[in-house]
C-alpha positions in Angstrom: 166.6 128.3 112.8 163.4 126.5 112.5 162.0 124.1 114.9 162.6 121.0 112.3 166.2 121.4 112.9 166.2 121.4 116.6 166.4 117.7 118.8 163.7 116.2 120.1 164.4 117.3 123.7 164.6 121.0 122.1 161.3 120.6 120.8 159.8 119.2 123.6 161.3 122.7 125.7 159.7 124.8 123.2 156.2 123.1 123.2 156.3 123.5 127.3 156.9 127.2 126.4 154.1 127.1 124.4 151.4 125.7 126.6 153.2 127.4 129.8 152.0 130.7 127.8 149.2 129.5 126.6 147.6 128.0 129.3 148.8 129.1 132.3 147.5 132.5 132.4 150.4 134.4 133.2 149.4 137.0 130.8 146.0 137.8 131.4 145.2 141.1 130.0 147.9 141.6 128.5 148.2 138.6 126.1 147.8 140.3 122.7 150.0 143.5 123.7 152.9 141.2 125.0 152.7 138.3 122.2 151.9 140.2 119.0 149.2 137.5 118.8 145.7 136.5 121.0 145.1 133.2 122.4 143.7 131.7 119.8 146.1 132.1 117.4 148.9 130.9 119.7 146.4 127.7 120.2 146.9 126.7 116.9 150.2 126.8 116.9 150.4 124.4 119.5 148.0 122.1 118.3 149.8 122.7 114.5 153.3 121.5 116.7 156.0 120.8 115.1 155.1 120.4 111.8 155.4 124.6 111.6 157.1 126.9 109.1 158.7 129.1 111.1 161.2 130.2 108.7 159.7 133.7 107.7 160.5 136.3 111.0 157.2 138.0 110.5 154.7 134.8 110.5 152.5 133.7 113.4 154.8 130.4 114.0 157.6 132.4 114.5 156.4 135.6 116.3 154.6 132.5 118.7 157.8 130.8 119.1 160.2 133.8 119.5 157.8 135.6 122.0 156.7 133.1 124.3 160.4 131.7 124.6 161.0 135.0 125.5 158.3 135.9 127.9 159.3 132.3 129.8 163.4 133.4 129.5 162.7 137.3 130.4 159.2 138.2 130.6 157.6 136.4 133.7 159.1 135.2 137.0 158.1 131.9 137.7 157.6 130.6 141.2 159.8 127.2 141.9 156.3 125.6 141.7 155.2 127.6 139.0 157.9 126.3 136.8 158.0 122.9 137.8 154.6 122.5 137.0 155.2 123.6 133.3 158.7 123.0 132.4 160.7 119.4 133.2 164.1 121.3 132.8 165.8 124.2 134.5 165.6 127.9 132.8 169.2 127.9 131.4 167.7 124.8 129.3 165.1 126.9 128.0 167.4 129.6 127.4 169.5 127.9 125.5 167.2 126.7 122.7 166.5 129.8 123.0 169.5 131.5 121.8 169.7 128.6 119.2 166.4 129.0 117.6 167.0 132.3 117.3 170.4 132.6 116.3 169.7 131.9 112.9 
């Protein structure tokens, strides 16, 4: 799926993905090895949000998109304060445009 086809409230859940990754330094050292892409890339993503082809697997957009969803779904165990100070919904929200972005 790509992110032009999700709602508003689904992109707004993937772009707190985004800058939870990319600024909140949960993956310090190991940003590159974990994401398949560094920092800076992932910044310009972000600032490139939502007008993004993420329709090819292997692009940045979508290896940004897939693997911070996932790190925020599976990868990194948020803190209640942790997560409410990045994400405005609960973690079944997230993973559920999850499995919908990536179900396609």
């Amino acid at each position: 799926m790509s992110v032009v086809k999700l709602s508003d409230k689904e992109k707004e859940i993937v772009l707190q993905s985004l800058n939870a990754i990319l600024k909140g330094g949960f993956l310090e050292g190991e940003f590159h090895s974990r994401l398949g892409i560094d920092q800076e890339q992932l910044e310009q993503v972000v600032v490139a949000y939502p007008n993004l082809d993420d329709l090819d697997d292997s692009s940045t957009v979508a290896l940004a998109i897939n693997n911070c969803l996932n790190e925020v779904c599976h990868g990194i165990n948020f803190s209640p304060k942790q997560w409410s100070q990045w994400f405005e919904v609960r973690r079944s929200d997230v993973e559920e445009v999850y499995r919908k972005w990536s179900a396609s």
